[in-house]
N, C-alpha and C positions, 0 to 999 in steps of 0.2 A: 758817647754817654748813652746809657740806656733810657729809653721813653720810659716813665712811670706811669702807671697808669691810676690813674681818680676813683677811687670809691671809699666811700662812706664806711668809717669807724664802726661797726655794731655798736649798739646802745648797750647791748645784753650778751656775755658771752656764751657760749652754746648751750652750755648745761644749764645754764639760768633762764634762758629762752626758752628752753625746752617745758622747764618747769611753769615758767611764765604761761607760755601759751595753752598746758593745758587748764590751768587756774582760769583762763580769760575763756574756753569753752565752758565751762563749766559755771561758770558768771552767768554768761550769757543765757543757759539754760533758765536763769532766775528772771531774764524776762517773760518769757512764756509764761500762759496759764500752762497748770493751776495755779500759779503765783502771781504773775502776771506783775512783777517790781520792773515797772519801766525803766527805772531809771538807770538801772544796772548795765542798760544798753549800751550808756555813754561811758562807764567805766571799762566795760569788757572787750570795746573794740580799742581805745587806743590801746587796752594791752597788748592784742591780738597786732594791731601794727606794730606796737616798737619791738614787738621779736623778730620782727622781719628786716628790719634797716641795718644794711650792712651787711646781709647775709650774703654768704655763697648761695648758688643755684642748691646745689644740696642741705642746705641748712637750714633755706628756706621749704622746702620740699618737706623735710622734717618735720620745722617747726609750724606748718601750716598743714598736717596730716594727724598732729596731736591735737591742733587747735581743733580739727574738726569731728576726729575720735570722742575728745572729749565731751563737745555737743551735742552730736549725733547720737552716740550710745546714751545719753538722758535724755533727748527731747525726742526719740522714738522708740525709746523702752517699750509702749503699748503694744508694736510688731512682734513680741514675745508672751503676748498675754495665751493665746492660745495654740500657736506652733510653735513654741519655744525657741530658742537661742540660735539656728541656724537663720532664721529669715531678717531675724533685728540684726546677729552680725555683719549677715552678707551687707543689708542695707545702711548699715551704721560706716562700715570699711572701704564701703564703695562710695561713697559720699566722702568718709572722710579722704580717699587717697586722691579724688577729685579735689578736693579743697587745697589739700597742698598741691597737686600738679597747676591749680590755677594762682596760688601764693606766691608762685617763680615771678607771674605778671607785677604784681604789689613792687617785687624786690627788687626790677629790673627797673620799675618806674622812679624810686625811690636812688637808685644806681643813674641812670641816666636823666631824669627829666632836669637836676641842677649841672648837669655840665654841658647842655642845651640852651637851658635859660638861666642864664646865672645872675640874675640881679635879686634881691632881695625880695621884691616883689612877686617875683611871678614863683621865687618859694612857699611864697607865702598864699597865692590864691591855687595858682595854676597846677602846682605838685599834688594840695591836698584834692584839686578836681580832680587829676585822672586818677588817683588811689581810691577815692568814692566811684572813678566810673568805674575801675580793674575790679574791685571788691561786687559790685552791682552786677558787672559781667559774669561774674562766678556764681553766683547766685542763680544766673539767666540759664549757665551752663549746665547746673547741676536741675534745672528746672525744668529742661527739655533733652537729656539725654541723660542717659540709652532709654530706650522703649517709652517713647515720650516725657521723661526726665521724672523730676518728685521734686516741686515747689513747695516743699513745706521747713520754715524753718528761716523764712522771708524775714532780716529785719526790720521793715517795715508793719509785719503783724505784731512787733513788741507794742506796738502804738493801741491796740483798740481802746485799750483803756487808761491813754496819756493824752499830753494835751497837743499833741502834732497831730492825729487821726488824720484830723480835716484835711491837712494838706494833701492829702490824698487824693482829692477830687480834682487839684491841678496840677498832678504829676503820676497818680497812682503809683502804686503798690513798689515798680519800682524805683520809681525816682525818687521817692521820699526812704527807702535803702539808701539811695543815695545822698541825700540831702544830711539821714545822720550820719552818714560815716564822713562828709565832709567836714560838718562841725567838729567830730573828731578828729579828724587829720589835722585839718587848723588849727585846732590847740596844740596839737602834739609840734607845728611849725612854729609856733606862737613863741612855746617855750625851746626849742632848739634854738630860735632869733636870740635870744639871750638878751635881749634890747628893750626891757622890762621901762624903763624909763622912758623912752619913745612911746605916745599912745597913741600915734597911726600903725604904729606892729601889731597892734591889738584890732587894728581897724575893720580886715577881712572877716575876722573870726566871729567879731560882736553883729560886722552886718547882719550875715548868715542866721546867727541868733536873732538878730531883731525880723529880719525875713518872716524863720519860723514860726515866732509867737504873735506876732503880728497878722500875718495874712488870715482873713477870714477862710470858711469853705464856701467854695465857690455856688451860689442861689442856683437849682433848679424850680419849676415852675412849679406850682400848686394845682390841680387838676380835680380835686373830688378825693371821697374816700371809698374804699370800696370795704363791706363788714365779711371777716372772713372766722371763717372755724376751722384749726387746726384740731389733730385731734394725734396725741402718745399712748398707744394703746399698752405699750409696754408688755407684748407677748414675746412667747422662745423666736427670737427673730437670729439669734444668732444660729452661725455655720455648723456647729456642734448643740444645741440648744438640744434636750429630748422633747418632741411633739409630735399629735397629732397630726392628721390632715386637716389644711384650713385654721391651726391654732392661731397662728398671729390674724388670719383675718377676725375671727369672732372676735381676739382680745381690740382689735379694731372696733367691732361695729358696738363691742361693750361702752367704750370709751366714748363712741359717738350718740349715744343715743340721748345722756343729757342734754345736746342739741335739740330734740324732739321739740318742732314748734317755737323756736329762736329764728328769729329773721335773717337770712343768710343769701348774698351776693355768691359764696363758693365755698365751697369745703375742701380742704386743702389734706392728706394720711401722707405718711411717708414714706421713704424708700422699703422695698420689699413687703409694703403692708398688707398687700395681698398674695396669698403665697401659691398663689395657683393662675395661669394662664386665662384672664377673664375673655381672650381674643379665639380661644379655643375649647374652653371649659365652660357648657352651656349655665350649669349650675349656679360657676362664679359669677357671672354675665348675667344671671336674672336676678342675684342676687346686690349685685349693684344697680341694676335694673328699680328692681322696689327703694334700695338705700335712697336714689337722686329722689326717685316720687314724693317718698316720705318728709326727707331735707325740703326739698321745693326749690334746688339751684344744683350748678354745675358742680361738677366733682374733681379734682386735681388726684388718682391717685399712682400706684406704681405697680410695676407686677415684672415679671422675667417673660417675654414672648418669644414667641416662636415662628421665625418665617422663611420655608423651604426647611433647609437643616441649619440656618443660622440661630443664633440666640442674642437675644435684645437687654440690656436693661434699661427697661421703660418710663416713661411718665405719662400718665392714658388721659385726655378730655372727657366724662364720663357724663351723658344727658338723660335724664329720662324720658322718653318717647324717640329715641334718636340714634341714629345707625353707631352704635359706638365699636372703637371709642371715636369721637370725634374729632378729635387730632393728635397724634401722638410722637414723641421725643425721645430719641435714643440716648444715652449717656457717649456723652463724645471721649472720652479719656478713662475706659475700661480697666482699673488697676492691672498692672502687670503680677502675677502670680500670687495676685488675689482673685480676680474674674476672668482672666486668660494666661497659659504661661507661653509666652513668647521661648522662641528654640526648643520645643519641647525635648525633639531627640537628647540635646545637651547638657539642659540640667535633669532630666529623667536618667540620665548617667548616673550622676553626681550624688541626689538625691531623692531617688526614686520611692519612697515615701510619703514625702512630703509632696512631689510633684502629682504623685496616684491621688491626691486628698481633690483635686481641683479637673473632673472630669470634662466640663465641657469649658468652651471660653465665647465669652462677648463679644461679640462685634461694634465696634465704634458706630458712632453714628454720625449720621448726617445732614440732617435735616434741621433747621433754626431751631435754636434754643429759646420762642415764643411763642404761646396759646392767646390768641384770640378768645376772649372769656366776656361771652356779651358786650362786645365792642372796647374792654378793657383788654391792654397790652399787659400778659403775666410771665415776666422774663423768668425761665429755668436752669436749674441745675442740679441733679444729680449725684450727694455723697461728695465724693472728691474731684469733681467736674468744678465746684466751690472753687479751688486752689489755681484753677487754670484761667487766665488772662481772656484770654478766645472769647470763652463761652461769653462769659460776663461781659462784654464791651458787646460781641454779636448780641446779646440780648437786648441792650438797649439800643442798639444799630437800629433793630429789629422794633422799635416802638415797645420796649417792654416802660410800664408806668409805676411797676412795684416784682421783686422777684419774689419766687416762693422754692424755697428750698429742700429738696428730700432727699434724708437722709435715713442711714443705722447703722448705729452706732457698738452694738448687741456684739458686734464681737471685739469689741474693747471695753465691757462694764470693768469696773473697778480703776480704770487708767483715766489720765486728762487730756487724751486724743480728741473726746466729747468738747472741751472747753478749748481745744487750740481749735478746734475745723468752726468752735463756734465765733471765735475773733477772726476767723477770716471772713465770715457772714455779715460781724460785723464792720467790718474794713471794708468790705465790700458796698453795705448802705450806705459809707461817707463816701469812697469812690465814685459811687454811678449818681448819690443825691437822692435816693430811691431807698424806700421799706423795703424790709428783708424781712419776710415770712420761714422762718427756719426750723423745721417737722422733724424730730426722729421717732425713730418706732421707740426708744425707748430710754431718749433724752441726751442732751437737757437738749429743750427747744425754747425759743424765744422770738416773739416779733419786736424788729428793733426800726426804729424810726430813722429816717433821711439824714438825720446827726447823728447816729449812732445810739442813742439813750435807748433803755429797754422801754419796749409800748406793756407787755407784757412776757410772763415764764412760766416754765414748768421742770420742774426738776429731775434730775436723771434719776431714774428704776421707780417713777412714777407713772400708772395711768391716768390720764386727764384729757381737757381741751383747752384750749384758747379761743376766744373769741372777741375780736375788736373791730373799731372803724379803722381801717388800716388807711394811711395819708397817702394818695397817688400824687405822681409829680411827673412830668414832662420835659423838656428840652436837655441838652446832652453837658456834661462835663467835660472840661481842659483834657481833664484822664482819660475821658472814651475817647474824646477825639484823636488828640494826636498822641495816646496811649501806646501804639506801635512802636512813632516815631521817636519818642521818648527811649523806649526801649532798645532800638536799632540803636540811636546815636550813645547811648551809658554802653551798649554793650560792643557792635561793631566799630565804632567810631573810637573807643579806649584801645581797644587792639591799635587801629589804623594809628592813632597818635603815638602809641608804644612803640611801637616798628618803628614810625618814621624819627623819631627820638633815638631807636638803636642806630638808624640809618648816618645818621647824621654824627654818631658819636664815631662809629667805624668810620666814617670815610673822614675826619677833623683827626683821629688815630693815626692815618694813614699818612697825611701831608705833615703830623708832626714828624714821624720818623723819615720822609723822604728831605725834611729839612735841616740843609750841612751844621755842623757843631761849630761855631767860629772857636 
């Protein structure tokens, strides 16, 4: 008699799954800002999983390549604002055909982890665990690869403005990916149990629930405030902008000078606010030179430098009377064929256009993501250095006691690229426990407090400043700490469990068929 082999009925058949999963990217798109409807989180994944239960390898491939087309082309539409359609597609296509190459994992786990452990039970905890870890691994995958990956689009940022943020600070950014998509999963086991009338079936599901709303965010220390002056000067800051020499910095020093005579610990501009080489351009350099005199404190600003024939994007320590700049911080995660194009020979093939727009490239940096600011630790980061894990944990590694963020935004005005990079700012102040100081040249900017709450704003295609006692805090969170390890074990550890699940199903295969038919 032939062995049969065990797998799971599809919930959904093809064409319905098909349809399904791309309704459930496109859901999903509705948590993000500019909309920012949390809650849709928890509707769009279990859709996004029950297309996959039961699938073939190809099916699943499919339906987890529409799930991410569908996404991906809305929540980074903004990559089209000023080079048009080839750079959102390539990035939208390559994301999504990652997404289904990594939805095999989801459908294998869903195939195998019940004919592993087949009691009721461990359907019920241990299947929706490793589908939150395979789902969280994918995530990890598409967030470090190719050309150091694109973390944007993290389930985890659906939270800035729900009530799970917090848990952030004891799992970070991505454990708590993981943490919703388990509450999902477990519903979705909850109701497969079909054991409605049993109210231990329900037992895993509600824990996890009471877990989430329950746990506070975890107390960092209170340490002092330190009063800071951001300032949005809202000049031609973008790639194509028409301007003069030095435009964005005047619209800079326009915007600052209502500061004139406000008592200030640091003056914090933002990414590319000075548009000329202050480390080489004597002019620039005397002119920041007077700017600190005038303020009466240190200066936090940004500028593109230059050293040998490499090229920096910077974040400069700026003193008056004082060998400047006084310390300064390279952007560690240089956008790929935004500030360098990675293989140039290869896509200069392809589309030698768009690749001629991007003359020279950035060099990564190296050097701690923390300024020493009169004995104050000011953790940094640079634009889309924001979205990378590294920085942000090295800065507070690093004694940072409040971050301050520099951004521009200038070539996405009219999109809500502004508003997603700005929830991850704030994701990031519940994470580290720490003020986030968040600068663009031309908005929106916002200091938001160690819980996340706005301290103060200023609005996009606004010039202005902000200025507050900004709340420092000290000692580290769950999430810095074992932040990594969190990460290795959802991401490498889901694999190793997957395998050893295949493992085990192949070789129980094998003894059934070598076993005589009486």
């Amino acid at each position: 008699m032939p062995v049969r082999r065990e797998r799971p009925r599809p919930l959904l058949p093809l064409g319905i799954a098909a349809f399904v999963s791309v309704i459930a990217g496109l859901l999903l798109t509705l948590a993000f800002p500019g909309l920012s409807w949390w809650p849709m989180v928890f509707v769009a994944v279990p859709l996004a999983l029950i297309t996959l239960i039961g699938r073939s390898v190809w099916g699943s491939l499919l339906v987890g390549f529409l799930f991410g087309a569908a996404f991906f082309l809305v929540n980074v539409l903004f990559t089209a604002r000023y080079l048009g359609p080839v750079p959102w597609l390539a990035l939208s296509f390559l994301e999504a055909a990652m997404t289904g190459i990594a939805s095999i994992a989801i459908t294998l786990a869903y195939r195998w982890t019940p004919r592993v452990l087949k009691s009721r039970s461990s359907r019920l905890t241990l299947l929706p665990a490793l589908v939150a870890a395979l789902w969280t691994m994918r995530e990890q995958w598409l967030g470090s690869w190719p050309y150091g990956g694109f973390p944007w689009g993290r389930i985890g940022v659906t939270q800035a403005g729900g009530p799970l943020a917090h848990l952030a600070s004891w799992v970070g950014m991505s454990g708590l990916s993981f943490l919703i998509v388990l509450v999902c999963a477990a519903a979705i086991e909850y109701f497969r149990a079909k054991r409605f009338r049993y109210v231990k079936t329900a037992i895993p599901t509600l824990a996890v629930v009471a877990i989430l709303i329950l746990m506070p965010q975890f107390p960092t220390t209170p340490a002092g405030s330190l009063r800071v002056g951001a300032v949005q000067g809202n000049g031609p800051a973008g790639y194509f902008d028409k301007r003069s020499p030095d435009a964005v910095l005047n619209a800079q020093l326009a915007a600052t000078a209502p500061l004139f005579g406000e008592k200030l610990d640091v003056l914090l501009w933002p990414e590319g606010g000075v548009d000329s080489d202050p480390t080489r351009n004597g002019a620039t350099a005397a002119t920041l030179d007077a700017l600190a005199r005038r303020i009466g404190a240190p200066m936090i600003v940004s500028a593109v430098t230059q050293r040998g024939s490499q090229y920096f994007n910077s974040s400069l320590l700026w003193k008056a009377g004082a060998d400047n700049p006084v310390q300064t911080y390279d952007k560690r995660h240089p956008v790929p064929f935004g500030e360098y194009v990675p293989d140039r020979w290869f896509y200069n093939a392809l589309a030698p256009d768009l690749i001629g727009l991007i003359q020279r490239g950035y060099t990564p940096g190296t050097k701690p993501p923390v300024f020493d600011v009169d004995g104050v630790g000011v953790g940094l980061a640079i634009c889309f250095d924001v979205i990378y894990d590294d920085v942000i944990w090295d800065g507070a590694d690093d004694g940072a006691q409040v971050y301050m963020f520099q951004t521009n935004n200038a070539d996405f005005r009219g999109t809500d690229e502004n508003l997603q990079q700005l929830a991850f700012a704030q994701m990031r102040a519940m994470e580290t426990g720490r003020s986030v100081v968040n600068i663009s040249t031309v908005g929106t900017s916002q200091i938001i407090a160690p819980d996340g709450s706005e301290i103060a704003g200023l609005k996009a295609d606004t010039a202005g400043h902000l200025l507050a006692d900004v709340p420092l805090r000290t000692g580290l969170t769950p999430a810095v700490i074992a932040g990594p390890w969190i990460k290795g074990a959802l991401g490498w550890g889901s694999l190793l469990a997957l395998v050893a699940c295949g493992v085990v199903v192949t070789v129980r295969g094998r003894r059934v068929k070598k076993t005589p038919t009486p």
